[in-house]
C-alpha positions as CSV (number, residue, x, y, z in Angstrom):
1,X,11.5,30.4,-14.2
2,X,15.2,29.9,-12.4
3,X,13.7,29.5,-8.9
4,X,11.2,26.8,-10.4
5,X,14.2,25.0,-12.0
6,X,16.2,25.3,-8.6
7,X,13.5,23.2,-7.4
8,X,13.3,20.8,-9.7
9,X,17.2,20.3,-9.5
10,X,16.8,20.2,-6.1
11,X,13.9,17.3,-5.7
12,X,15.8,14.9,-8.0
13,X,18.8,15.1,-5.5
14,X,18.6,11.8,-3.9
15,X,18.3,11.6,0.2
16,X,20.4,10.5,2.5
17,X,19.7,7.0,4.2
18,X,18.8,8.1,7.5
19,X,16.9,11.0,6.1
20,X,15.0,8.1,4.3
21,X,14.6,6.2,6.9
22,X,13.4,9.1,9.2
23,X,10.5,9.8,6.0
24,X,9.6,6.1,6.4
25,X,9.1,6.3,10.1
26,X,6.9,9.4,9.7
27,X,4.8,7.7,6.8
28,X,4.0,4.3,8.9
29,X,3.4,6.5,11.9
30,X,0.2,8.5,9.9
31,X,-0.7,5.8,8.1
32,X,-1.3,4.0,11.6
33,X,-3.2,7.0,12.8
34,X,-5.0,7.4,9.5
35,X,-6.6,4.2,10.2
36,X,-7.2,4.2,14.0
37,X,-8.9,7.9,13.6
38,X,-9.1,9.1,10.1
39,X,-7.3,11.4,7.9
40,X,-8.6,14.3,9.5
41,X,-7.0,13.4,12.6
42,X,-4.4,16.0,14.2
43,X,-0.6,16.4,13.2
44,X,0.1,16.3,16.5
45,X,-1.2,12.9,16.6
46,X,0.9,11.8,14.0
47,X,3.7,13.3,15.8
48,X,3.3,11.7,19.1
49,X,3.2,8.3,16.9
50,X,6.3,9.1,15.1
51,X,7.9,10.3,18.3
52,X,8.9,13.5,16.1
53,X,7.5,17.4,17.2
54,X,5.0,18.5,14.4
55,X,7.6,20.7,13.2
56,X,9.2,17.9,11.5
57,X,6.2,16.8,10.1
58,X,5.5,20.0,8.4
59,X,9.0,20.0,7.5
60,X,8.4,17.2,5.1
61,X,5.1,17.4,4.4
62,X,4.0,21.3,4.3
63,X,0.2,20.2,3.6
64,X,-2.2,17.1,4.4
65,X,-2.6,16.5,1.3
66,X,1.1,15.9,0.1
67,X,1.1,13.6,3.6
68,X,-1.6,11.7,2.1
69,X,0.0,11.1,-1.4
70,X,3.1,10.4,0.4
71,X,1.4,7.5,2.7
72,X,0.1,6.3,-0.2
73,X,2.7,5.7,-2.3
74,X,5.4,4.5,0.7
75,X,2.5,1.9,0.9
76,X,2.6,0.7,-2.4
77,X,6.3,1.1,-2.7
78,X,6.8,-1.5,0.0
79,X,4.3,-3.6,-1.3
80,X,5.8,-3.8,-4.6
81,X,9.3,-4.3,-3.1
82,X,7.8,-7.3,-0.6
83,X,6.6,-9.5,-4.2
84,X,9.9,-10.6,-5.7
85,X,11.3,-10.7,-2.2
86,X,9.0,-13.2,-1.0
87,X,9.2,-14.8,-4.0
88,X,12.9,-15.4,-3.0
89,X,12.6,-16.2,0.8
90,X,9.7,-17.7,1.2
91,X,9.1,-21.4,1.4
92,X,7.0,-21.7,-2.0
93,X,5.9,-19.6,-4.7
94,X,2.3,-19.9,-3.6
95,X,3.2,-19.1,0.1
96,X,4.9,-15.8,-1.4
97,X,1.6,-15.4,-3.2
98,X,-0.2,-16.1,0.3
99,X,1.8,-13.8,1.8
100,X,1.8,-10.9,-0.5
101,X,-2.0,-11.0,-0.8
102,X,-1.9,-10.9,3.8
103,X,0.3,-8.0,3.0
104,X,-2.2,-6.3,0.1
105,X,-5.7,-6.6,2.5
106,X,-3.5,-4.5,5.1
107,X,-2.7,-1.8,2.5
108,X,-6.5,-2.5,1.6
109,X,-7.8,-2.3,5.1
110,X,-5.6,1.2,5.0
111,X,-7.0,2.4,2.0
112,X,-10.2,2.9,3.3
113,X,-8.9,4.9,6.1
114,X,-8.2,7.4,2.9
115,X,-11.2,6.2,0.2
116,X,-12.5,9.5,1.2
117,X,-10.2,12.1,0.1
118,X,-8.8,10.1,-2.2
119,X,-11.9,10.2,-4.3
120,X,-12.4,13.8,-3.1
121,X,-11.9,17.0,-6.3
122,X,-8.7,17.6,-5.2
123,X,-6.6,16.7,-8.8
124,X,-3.1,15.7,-6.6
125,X,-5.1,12.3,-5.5
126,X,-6.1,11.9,-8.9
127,X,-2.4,10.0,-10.3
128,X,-3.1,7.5,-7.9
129,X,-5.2,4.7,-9.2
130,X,-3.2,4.8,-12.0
131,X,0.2,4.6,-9.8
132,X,-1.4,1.7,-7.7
133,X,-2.0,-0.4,-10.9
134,X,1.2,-0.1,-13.0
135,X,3.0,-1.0,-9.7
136,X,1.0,-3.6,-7.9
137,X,-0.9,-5.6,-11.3
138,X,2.6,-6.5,-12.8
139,X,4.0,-7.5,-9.1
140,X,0.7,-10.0,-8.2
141,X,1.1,-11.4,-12.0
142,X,4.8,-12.1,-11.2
143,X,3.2,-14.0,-8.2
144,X,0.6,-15.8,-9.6
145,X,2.7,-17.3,-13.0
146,X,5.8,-18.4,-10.3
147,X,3.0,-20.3,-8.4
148,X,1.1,-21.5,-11.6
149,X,4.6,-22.4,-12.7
150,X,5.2,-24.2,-9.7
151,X,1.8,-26.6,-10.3
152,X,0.5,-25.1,-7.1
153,X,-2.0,-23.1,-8.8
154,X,-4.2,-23.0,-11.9
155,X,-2.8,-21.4,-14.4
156,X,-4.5,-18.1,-16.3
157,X,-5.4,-16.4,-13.0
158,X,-5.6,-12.6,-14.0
159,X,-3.8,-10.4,-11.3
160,X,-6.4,-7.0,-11.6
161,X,-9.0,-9.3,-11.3
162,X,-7.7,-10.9,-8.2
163,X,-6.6,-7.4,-6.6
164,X,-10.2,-6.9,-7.0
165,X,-11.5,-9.7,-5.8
166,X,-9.7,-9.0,-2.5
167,X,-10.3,-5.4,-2.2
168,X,-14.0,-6.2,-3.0
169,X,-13.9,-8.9,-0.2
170,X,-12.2,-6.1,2.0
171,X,-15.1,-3.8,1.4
172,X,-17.7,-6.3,2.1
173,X,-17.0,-5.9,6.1
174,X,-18.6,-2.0,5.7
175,X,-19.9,-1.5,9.9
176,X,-19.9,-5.2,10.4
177,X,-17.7,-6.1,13.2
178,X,-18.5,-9.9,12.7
179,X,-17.6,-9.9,9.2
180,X,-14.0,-11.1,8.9
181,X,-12.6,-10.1,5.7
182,X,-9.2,-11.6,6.0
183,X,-10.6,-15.0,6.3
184,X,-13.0,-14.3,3.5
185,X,-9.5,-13.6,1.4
186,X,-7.9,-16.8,2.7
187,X,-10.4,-18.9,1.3
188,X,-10.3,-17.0,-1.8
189,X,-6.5,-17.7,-2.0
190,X,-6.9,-21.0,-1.0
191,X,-9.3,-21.5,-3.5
192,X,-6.4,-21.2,-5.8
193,X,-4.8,-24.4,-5.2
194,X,-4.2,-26.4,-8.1
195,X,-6.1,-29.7,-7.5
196,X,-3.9,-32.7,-5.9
């Protein structure tokens, strides 16, 4: 009972920046690998990519499966963050939009590198889904009433169903190398334009 609170006083102490930062490099480094040769594919791999020894990695991450979670979430974690930024530096509310979607079909594109053992038995993937939603939904509606506010879109555009419009379009692609989903979501986004 002590050593288990220990641990818990110990997670909630934050990190330091660079240790941070050091996490994040590790994280974009397997999710690149993830995609290029699965989530099978060895630590060392991820190491090389990360330009850490796999030491490190297990360090952080004692099992593949917390380096999974973790790659997920850093990924919608940045995605969440990129809405209300682009929202503030970007030209137009519906090129924020535009943006965020191009950013949304790479965490897509991603995904699938994981749809396996994310929809695998093992209950630590199971959170996730619902982690993805009641980040992502409210931070694509924020994006879609600024442009609809704007007059650049229609109004009354539902965020899920967009998220799943995309990932849907994403999916369509399967082994077809001539399929290009990203244009396939550009014309979906386009089709949001609010009539001149």
């Amino acid at each position: 009972m002590g050593g288990s609170q220990q641990g818990t006083s110990g997670a909630s102490k934050p990190k330091r920046a660079d240790a941070r930062r050091n996490e994040g490099v590790l994280l974009d480094a397997a999710a690149a690998v993830f995609v290029a040769s699965g989530v099978e594919a060895p630590i060392r791999d991820i190491a090389a990519e990360a330009g850490v020894g796999t030491a490190t990695i297990y360090r952080h991450f004692p099992t593949r499966a917390d380096l999974i979670v973790a790659v997920y979430r850093h990924q919608v974690e940045a995605l969440a963050e990129a809405g209300p930024s682009l929202l503030v530096t970007g030209p137009s509310p519906y090129d924020a939009l535009a943006r965020w979607i191009d950013l949304f079909v790479n965490f897509v594109v991603t995904k699938q590198g994981l749809a396996t053992v994310l929809q695998s038995d093992d209950p630590c993937f199971d959170p996730l889904h619902s982690y993805f939603v009641e980040r992502l939904v409210p931070v694509c509606g924020q994006l879609l009433d600024a442009a609809a506010a704007s007059g650049e879109i229609r109004p009354g555009m539902d965020a899920y169903s967009l998220m799943r419009g995309v990932g849907g379009l994403c999916a369509g692609a399967g082994g077809n190398r001539g399929y290009d989903a990203r244009q396939m979501v550009e014309l979906l986004v386009a089709g949001l334009r609010q009539a001149a």
